[in-house]
VOBA-1610 file (N, C-alpha, C; in pm, whole numbers, padded with zeros to 5 digits, always signed):
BEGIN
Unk+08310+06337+11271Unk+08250+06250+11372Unk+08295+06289+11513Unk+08403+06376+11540Unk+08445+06431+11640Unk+08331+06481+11763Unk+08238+06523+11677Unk+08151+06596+11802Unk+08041+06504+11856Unk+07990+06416+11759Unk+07942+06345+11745Unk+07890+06210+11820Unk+07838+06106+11932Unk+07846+06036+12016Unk+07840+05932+11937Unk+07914+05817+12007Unk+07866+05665+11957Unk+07828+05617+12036Unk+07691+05550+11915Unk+07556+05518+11931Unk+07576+05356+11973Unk+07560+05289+12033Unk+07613+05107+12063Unk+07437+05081+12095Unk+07431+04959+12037Unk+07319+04857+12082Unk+07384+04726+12112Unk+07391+04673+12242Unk+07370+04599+12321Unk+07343+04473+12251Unk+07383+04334+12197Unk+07334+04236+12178Unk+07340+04120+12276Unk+07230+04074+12356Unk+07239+03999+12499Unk+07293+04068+12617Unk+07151+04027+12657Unk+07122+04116+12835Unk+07164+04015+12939Unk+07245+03941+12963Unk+07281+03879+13073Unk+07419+03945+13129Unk+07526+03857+13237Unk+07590+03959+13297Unk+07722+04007+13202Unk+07733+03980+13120Unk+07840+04019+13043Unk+07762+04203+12971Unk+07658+04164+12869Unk+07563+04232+12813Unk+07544+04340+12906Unk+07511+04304+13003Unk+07480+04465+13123Unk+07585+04520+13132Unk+07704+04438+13134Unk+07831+04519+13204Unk+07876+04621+13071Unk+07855+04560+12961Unk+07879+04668+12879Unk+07758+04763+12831Unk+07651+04743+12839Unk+07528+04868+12846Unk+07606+04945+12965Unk+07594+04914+13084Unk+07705+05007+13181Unk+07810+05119+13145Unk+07895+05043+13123Unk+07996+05098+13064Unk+08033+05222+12929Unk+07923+05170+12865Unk+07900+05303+12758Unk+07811+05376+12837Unk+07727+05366+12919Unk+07596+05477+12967Unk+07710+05549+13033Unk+07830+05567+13074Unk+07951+05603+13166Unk+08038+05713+13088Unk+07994+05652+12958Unk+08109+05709+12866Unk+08074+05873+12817Unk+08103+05955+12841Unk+08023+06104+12809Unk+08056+06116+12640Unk+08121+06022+12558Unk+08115+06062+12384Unk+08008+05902+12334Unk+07965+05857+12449Unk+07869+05758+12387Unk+07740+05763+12423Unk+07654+05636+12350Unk+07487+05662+12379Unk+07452+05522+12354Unk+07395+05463+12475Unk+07341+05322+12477Unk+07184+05350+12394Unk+07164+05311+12307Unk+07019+05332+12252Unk+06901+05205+12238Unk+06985+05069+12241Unk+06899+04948+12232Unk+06942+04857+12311Unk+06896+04763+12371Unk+06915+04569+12418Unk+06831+04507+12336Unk+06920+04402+12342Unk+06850+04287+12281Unk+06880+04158+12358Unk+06767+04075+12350Unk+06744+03975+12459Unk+06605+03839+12387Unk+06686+03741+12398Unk+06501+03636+12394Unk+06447+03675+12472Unk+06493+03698+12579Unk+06386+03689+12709Unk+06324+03841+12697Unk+06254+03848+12830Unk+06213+03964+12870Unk+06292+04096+12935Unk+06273+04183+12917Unk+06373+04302+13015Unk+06347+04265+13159Unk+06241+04233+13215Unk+06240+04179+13332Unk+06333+04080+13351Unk+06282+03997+13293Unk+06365+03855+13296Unk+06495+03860+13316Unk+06592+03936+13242Unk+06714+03981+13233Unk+06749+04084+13345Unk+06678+04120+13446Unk+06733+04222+13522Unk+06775+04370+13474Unk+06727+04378+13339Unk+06781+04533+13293Unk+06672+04643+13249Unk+06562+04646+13348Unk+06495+04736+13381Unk+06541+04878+13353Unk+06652+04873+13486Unk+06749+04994+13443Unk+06778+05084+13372Unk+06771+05017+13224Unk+06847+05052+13080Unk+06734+05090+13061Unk+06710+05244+13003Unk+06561+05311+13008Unk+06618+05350+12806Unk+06563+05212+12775Unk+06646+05227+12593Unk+06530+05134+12517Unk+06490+05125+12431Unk+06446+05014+12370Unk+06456+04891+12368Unk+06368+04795+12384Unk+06416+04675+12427Unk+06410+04543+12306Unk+06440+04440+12262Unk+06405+04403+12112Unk+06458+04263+12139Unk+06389+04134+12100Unk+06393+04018+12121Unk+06460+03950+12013Unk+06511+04009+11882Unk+06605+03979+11852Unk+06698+04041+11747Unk+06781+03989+11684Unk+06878+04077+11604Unk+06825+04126+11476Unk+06728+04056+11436Unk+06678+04094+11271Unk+06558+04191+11326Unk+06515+04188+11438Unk+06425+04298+11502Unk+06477+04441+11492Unk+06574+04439+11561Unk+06675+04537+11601Unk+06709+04596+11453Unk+06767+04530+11383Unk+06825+04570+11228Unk+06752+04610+11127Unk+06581+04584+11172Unk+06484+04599+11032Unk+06426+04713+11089Unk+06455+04763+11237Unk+06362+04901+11269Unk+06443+05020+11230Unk+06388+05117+11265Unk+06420+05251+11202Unk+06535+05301+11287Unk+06589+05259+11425Unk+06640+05293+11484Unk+06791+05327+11449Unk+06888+05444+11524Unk+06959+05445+11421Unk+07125+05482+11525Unk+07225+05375+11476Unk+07307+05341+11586Unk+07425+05339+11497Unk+07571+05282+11566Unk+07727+05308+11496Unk+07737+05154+11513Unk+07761+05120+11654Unk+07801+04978+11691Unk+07745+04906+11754Unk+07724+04737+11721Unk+07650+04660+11787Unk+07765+04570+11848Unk+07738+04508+12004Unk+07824+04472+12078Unk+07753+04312+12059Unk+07811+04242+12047Unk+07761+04084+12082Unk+07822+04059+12188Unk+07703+04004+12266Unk+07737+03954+12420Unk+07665+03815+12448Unk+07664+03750+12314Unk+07552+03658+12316Unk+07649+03494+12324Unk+07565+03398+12402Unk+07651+03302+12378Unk+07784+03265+12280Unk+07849+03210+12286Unk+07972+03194+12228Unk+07930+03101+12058Unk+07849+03050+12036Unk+07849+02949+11909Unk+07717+03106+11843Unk+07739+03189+11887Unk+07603+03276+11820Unk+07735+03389+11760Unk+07823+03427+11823Unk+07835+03577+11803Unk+07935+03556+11627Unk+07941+03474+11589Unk+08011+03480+11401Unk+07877+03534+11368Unk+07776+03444+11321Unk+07639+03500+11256Unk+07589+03599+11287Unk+07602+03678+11424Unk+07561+03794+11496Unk+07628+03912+11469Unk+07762+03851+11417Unk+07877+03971+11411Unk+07846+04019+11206Unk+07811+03867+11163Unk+07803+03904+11043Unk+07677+03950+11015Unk+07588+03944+11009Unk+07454+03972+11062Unk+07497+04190+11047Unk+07544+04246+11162Unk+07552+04351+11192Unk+07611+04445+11117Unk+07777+04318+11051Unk+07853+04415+10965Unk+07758+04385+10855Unk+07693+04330+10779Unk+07634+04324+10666Unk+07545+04448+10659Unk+07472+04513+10808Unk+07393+04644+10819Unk+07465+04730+10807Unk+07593+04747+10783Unk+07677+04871+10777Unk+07680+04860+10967Unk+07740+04823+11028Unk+07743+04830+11146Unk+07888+04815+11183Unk+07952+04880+11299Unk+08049+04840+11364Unk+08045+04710+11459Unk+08114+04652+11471Unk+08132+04557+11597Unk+08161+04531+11686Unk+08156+04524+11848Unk+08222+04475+11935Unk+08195+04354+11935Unk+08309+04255+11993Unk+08257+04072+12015Unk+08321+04027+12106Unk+08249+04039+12193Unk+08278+03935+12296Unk+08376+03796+12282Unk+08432+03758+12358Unk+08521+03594+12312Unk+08473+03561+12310Unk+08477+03409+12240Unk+08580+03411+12145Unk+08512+03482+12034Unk+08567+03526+11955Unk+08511+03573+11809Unk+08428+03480+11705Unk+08491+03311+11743Unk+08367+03266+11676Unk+08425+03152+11736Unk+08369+03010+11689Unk+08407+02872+11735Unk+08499+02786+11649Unk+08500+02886+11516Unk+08638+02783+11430Unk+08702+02904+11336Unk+08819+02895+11289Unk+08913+02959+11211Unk+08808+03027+11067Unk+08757+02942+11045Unk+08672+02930+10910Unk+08541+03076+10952Unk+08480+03064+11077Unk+08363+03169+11088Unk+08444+03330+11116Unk+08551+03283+11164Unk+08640+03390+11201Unk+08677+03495+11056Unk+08738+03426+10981Unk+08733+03461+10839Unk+08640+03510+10755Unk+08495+03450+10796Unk+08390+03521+10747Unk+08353+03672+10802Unk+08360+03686+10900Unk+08380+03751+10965Unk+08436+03893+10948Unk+08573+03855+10906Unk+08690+03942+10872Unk+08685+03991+10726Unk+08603+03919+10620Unk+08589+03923+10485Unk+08490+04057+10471Unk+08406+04008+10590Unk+08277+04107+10539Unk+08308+04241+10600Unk+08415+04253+10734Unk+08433+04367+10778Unk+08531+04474+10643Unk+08621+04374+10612Unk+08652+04452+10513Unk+08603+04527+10382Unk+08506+04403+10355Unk+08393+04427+10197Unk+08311+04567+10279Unk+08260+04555+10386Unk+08177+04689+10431Unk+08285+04814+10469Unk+08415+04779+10479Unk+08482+04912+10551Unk+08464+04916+10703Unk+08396+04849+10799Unk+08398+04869+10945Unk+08448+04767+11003Unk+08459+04818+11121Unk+08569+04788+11211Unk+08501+04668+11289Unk+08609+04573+11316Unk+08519+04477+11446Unk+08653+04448+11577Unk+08598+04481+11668Unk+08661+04484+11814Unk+08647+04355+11888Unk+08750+04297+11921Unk+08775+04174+11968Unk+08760+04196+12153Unk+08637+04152+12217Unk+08708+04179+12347Unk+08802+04102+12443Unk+08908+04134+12473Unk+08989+04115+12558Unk+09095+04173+12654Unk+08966+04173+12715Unk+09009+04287+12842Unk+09118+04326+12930Unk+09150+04162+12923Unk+09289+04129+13045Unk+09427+04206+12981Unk+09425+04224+12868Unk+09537+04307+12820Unk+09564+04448+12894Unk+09445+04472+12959Unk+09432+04640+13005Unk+09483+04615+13143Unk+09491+04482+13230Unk+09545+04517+13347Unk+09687+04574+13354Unk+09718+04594+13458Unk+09883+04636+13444Unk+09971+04564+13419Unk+09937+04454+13525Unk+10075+04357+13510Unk+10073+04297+13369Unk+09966+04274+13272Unk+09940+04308+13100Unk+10032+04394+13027Unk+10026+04489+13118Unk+10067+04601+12992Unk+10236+04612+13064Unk+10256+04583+13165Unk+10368+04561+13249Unk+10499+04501+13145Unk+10426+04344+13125Unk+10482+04216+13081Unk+10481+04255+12902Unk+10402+04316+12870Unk+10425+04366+12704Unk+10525+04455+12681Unk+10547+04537+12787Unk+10674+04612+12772Unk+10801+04534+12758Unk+10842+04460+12887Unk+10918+04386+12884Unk+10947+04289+12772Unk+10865+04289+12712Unk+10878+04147+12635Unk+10971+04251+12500Unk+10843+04293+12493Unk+10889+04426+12328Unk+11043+04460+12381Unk+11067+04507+12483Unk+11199+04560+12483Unk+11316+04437+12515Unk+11271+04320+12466Unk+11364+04221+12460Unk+11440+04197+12642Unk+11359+04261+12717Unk+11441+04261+12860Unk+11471+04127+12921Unk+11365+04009+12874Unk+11417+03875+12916Unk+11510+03792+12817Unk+11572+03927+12711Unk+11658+03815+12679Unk+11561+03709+12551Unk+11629+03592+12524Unk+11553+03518+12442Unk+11489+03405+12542Unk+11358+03374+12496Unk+11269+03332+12547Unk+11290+03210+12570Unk+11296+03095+12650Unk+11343+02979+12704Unk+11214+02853+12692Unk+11098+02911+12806Unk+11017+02839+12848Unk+10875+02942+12854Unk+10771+02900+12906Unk+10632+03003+12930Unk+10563+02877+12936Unk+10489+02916+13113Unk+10414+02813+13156Unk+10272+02892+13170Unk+10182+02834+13151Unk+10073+02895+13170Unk+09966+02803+13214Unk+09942+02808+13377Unk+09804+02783+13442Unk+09716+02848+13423Unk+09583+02748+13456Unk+09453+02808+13444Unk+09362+02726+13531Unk+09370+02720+13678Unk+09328+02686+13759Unk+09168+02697+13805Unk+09050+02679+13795Unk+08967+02756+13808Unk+08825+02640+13846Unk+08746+02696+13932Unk+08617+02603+14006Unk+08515+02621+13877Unk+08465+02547+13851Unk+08338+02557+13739Unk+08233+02442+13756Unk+08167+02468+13851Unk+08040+02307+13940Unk+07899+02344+13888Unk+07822+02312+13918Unk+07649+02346+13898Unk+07631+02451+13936Unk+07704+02500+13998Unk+07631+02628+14014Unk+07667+02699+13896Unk+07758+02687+13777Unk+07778+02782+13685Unk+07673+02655+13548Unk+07727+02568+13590Unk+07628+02466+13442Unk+07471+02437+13493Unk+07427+02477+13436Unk+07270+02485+13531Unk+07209+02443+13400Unk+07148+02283+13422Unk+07058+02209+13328Unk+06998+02335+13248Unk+06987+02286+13149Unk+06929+02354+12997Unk+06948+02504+12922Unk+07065+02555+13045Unk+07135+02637+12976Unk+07241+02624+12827Unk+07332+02720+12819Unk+07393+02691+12699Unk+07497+02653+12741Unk+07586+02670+12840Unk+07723+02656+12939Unk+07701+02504+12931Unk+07824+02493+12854Unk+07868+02346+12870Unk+07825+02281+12762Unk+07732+02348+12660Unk+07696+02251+12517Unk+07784+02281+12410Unk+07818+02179+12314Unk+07911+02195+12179Unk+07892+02280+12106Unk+07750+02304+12088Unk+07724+02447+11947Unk+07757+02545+12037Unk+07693+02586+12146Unk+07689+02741+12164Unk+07818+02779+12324Unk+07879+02701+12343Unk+07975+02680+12450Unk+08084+02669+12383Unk+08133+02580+12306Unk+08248+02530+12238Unk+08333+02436+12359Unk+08354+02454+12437Unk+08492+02424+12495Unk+08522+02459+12625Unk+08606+02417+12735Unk+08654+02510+12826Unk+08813+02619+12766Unk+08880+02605+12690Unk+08967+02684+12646Unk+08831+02775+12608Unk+08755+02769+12495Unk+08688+02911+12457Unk+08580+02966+12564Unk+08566+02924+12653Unk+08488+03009+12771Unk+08518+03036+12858Unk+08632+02988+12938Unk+08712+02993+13024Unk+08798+03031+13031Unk+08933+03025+12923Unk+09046+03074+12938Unk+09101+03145+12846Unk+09029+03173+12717Unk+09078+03238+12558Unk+09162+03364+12608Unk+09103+03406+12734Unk+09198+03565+12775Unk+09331+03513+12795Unk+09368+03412+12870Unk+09491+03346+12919Unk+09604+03334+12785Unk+09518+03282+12637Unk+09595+03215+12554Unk+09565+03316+12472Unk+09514+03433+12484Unk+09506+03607+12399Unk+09637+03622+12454Unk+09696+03613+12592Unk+09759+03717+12657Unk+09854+03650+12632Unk+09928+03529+12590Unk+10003+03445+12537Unk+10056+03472+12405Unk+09931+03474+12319Unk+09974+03539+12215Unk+10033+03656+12140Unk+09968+03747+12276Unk+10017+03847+12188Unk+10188+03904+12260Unk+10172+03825+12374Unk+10363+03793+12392Unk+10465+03769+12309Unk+10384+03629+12285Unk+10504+03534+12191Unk+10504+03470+12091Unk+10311+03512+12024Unk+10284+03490+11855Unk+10272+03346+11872Unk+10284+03263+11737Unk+10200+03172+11705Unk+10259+03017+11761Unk+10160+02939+11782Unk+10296+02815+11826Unk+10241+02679+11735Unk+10326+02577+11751Unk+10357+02427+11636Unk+10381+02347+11719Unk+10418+02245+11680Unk+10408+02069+11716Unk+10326+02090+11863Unk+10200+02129+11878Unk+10115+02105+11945Unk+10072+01894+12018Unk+10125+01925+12135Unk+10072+01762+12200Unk+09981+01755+12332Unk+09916+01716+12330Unk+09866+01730+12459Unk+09758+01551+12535Unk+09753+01628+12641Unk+09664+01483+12735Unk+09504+01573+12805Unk+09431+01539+12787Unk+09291+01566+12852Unk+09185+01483+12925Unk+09151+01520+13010Unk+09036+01461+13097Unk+08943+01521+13101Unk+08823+01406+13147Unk+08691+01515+13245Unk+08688+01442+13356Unk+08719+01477+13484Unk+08746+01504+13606Unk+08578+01489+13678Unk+08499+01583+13657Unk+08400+01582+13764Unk+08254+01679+13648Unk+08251+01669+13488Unk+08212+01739+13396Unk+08167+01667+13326Unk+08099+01488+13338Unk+08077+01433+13236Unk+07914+01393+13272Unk+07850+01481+13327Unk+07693+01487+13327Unk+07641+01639+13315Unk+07767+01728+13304Unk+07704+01834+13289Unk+07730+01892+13183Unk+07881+01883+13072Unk+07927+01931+13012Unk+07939+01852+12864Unk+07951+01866+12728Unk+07991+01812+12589Unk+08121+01780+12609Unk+08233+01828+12690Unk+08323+01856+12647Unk+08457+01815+12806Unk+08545+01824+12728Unk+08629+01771+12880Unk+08660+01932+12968Unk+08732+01882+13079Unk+08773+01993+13219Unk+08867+02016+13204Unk+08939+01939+13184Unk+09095+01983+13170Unk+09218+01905+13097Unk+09321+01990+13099Unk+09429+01954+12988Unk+09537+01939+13025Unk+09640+01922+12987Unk+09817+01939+12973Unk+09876+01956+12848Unk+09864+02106+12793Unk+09903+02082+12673Unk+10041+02162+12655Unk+10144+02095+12558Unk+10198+02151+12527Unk+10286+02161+12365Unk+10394+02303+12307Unk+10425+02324+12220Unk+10548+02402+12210Unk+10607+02451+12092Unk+10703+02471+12050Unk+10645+02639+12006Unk+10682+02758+12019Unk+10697+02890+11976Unk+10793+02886+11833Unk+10682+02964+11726Unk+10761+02957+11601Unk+10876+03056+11629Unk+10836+03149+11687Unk+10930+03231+11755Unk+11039+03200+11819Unk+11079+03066+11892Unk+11149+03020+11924Unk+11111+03026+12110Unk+11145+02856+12141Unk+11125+02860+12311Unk+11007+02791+12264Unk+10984+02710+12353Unk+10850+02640+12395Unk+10771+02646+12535Unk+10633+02606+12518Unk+10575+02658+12629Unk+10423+02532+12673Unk+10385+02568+12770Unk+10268+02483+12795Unk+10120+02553+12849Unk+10022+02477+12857Unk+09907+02525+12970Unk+09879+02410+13004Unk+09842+02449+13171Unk+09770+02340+13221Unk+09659+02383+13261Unk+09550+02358+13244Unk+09397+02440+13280Unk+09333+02360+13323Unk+09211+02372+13429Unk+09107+02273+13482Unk+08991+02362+13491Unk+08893+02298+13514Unk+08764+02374+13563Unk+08712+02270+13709Unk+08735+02181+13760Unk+08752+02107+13844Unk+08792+02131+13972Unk+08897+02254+13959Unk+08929+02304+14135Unk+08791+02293+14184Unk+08831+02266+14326Unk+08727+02239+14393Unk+08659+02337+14486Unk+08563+02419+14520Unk+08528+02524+14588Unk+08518+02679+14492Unk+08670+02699+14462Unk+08646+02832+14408Unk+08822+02830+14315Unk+08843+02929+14270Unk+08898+02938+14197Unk+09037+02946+14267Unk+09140+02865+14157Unk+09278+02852+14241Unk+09356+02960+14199Unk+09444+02969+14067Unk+09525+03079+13994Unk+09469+03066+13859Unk+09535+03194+13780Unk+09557+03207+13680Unk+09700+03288+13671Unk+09839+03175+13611Unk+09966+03232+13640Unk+10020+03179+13506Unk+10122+03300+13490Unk+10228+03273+13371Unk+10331+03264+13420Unk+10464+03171+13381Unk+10596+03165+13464Unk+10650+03220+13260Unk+10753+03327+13307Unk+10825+03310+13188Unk+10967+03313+13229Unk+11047+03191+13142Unk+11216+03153+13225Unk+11286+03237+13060Unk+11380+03378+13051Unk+11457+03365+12960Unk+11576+03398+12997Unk+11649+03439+12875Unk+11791+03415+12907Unk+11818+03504+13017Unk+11786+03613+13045Unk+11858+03709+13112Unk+11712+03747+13242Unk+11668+03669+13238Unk+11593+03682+13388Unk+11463+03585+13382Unk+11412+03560+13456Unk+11251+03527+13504Unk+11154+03583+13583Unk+10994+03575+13473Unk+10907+03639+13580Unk+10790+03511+13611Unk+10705+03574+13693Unk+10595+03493+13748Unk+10468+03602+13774Unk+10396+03595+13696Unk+10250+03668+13706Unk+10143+03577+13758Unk+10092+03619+13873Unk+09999+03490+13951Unk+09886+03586+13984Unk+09859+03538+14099Unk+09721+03535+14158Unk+09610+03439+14086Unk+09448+03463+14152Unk+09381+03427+14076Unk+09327+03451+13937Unk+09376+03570+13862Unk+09376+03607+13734Unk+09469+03715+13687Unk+09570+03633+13684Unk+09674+03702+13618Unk+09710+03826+13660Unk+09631+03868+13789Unk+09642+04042+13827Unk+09784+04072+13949Unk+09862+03999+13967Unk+09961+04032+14031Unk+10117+03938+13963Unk+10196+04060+13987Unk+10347+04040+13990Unk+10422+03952+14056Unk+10432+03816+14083Unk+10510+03734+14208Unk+10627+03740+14195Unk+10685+03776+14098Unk+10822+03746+14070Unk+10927+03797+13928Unk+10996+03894+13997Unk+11069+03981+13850Unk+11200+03931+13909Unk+11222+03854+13835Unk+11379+03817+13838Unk+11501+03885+13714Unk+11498+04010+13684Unk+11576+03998+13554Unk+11735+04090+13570Unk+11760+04078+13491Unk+11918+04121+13502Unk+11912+04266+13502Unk+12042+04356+13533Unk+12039+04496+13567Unk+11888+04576+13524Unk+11780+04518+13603Unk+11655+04572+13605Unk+11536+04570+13748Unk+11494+04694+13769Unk+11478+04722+13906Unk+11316+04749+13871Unk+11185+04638+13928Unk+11052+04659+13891Unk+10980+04738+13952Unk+10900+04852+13834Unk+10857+04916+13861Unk+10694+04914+13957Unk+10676+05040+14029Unk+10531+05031+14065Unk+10419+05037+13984Unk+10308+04925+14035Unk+10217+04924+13936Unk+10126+04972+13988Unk+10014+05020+13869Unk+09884+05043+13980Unk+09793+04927+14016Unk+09731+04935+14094Unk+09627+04844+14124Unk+09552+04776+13991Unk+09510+04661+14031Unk+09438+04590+13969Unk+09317+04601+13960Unk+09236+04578+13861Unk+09093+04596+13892Unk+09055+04416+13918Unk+08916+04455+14023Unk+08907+04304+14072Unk+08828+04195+13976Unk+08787+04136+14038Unk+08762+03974+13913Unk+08595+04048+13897Unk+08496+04038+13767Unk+08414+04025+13743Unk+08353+03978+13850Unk+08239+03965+13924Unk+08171+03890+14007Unk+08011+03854+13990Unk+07956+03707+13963Unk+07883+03660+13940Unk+07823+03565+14012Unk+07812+03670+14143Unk+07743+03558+14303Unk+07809+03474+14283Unk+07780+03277+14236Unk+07867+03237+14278Unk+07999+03173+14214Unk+08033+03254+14154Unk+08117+03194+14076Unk+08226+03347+13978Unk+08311+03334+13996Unk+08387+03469+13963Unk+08503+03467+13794Unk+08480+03542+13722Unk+08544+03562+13648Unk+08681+03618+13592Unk+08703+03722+13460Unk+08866+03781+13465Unk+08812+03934+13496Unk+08938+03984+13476Unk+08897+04097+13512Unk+08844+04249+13480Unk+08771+04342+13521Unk+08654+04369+13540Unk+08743+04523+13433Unk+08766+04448+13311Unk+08828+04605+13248Unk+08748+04635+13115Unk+08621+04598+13146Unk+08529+04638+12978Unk+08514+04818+13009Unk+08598+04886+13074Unk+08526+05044+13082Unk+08636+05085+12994Unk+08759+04996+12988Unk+08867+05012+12873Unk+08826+04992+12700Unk+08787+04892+12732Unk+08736+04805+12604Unk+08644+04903+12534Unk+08539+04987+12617Unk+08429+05035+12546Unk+08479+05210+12521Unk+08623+05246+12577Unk+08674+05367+12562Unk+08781+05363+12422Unk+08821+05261+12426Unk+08938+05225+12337Unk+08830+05215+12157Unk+08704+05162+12187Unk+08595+05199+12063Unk+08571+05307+12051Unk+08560+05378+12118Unk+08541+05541+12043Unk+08657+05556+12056Unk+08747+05550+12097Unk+08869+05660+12072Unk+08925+05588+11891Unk+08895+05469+11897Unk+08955+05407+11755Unk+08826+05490+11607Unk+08686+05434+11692Unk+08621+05526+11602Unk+08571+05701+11561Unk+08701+05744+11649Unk+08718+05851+11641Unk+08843+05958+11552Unk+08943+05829+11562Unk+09041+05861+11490Unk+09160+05857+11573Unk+09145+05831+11699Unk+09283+05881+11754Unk+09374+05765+11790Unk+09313+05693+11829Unk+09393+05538+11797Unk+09340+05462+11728Unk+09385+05311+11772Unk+09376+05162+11686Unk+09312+05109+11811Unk+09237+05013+11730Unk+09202+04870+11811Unk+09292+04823+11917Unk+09255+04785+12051Unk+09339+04705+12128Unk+09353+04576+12077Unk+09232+04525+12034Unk+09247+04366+12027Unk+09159+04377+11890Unk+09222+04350+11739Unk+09196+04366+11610Unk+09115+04228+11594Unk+09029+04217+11487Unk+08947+04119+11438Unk+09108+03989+11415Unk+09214+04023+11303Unk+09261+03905+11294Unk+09366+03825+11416Unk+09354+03944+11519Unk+09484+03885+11683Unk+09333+03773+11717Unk+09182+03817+11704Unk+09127+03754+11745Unk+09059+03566+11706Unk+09147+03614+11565Unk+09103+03508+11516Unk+09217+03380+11503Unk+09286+03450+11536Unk+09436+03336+11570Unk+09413+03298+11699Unk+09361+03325+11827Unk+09300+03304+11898Unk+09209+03194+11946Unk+09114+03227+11871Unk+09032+03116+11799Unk+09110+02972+11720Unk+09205+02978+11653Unk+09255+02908+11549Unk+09372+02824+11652Unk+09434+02883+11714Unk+09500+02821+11816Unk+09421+02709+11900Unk+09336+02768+11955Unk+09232+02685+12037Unk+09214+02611+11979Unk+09134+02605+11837Unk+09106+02453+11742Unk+09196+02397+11728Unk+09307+02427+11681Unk+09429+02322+11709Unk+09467+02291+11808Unk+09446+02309+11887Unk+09499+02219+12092Unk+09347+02157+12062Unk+09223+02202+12020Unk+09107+02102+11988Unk+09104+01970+11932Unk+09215+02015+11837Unk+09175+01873+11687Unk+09307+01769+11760Unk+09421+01812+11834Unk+09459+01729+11923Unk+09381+01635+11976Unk+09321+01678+12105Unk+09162+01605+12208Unk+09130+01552+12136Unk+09032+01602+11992Unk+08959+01485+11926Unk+09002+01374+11816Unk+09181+01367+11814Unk+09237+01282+11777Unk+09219+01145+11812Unk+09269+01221+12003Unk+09272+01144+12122Unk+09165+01069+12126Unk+09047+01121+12151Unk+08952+01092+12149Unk+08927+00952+12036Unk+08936+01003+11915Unk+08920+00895+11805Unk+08986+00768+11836Unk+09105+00783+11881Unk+09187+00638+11907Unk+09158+00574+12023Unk+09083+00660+12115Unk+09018+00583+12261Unk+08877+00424+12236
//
């Protein structure tokens, strides 16, 4: 397969969906060959993409056309059935977050990748920034010592201009949540720090989200690391104007850091013992979606790290089951809320 290009079809043409048709047309060992879209190629803005165009997934799968991996870029309550759907064609996977909306589709998921032998790619991009790959070092090499505390904001504007009547943003089936559309990168990048966490408690509101959204704005949640050390998030979609931070504070024994800005892309603070922080490179900037801005802009990683895995030379960045704990986490800070909820 060495000489060989991978072939990706595109599932959903909106701005996620383009950015990765992009991104492989970039790649010189790959080949964008299909989109898929309800709408029209007009409609969608991807004229551009001079590939076949196909209105939906059993379209795409029953023609003759002939491809390695299908990327789901399709709303969030679609991409389990979409993902299974593809691996059932003998297909590879990319999936967009979350991987599905409960522990249970996640698993299906993972059953069938194995029963077929192919691979499914979790995306989560934010791992590829630096101060990411910065803070994984540190951690692996035990440099803070044992782990104390880990705070994690998620500050962020989310008004009409992103929930726009009769879209899917903001409904229970195909939205899920603000943790699964908003912040799953935040509580990926959490996880794969400091693994799984217990005695989960938390408090939630909706703030300024209860004519547009299923679901509440924001939280205070917090828990205990089986790993040891406990930690919290506080997340909103409610900032007002535009987006505030996205920051991790981690306090351990032998130093403290602080990763801030508005998405996690800068260093504020290396406090650690006989250790002198290194230079990083630049950040890549936030996704941008006129008005309203996302994480950051590292799917040219995501879609290099698939061929190089389906090539042989590495592994997955972000594996089907990191993605599904992911997922499974989130439902549990979920089944919290709708405890809450029940006793209100």
């Amino acid at each position: 397969m060495s000489e060989k290009k991978i072939r990706f079809a595109v599932i959903g043409a909106g701005h996620i969906g383009k950015r990765h048709a992009e991104m492989i047309r970039r790649e010189d060992e790959a080949e964008l060959v299909a989109l898929v879209d309800i709408r029209t190629k007009e409609e969608c803005s991807a004229e551009h993409f001079e590939v076949p165009f196909f209105s939906s997934v059993e379209e795409l799968l029953n023609s003759e056309l002939e491809f390695d991996v299908v990327n789901v870029c399709t709303p969030n309550g679609l991409h389990a059935s979409q993902s299974l759907a593809a691996l059932s064609d003998g297909k590879h996977v990319v999936c967009e977050k979350p991987m599905g909306l409960s522990k249970d589709e996640c698993e299906k998921v993972i059953f069938k990748s194995l029963q077929m032998s192919k691979s499914v790619f979790c995306v989560m991009q934010n791992r590829y920034s630096p101060p990411s790959e910065w803070i994984k070092s540190v951690i692996d090499r035990k440099l803070l010592g044992d782990i104390f505390m880990v705070q994690l904001n998620c500050y962020w504007n989310r008004d009409d201009r992103y929930y726009k009547a009769g879209g899917w943003k903001g409904t229970q089936d195909l939205d899920g949540g603000t943790l699964f559309t908003q912040f799953s990168h935040f509580i990926d990048i959490m996880y794969w720090l400091f693994g799984d966490i217990q005695n989960i408690k938390g408090r939630f509101a909706d703030f300024t989200h209860a004519n547009s959204t299923d679901f509440e704005d924001s939280g205070l949640v917090n828990f205990d690391f089986i790993n040891g050390g406990m930690g919290c998030i506080n997340y909103s979609t409610s900032v007002a104007l535009q987006n505030l931070e996205s920051s991790m504070t981690i306090v351990g024994s032998k130093g403290s850091v602080k990763i801030g800005g508005q998405y996690m892309n800068e260093v504020e603070v290396c406090n650690i013992m006989d250790y002198e922080m290194p230079e990083l490179a630049e950040a890549n900037p936030a996704n941008d979606y006129g008005p309203y801005k996302g994480s950051a802009a590292n799917h040219n990683y995501v879609i290099k790290n698939v061929i190089d895995t389906l090539k042989g030379r590495t592994t997955a960045t972000t594996n089907a089951l990191e993605g599904l704990k992911v997922v499974e986490i989130i439902e549990r800070i979920y089944t919290v809320r709708n405890e809450q909820l029940n006793l209100q």
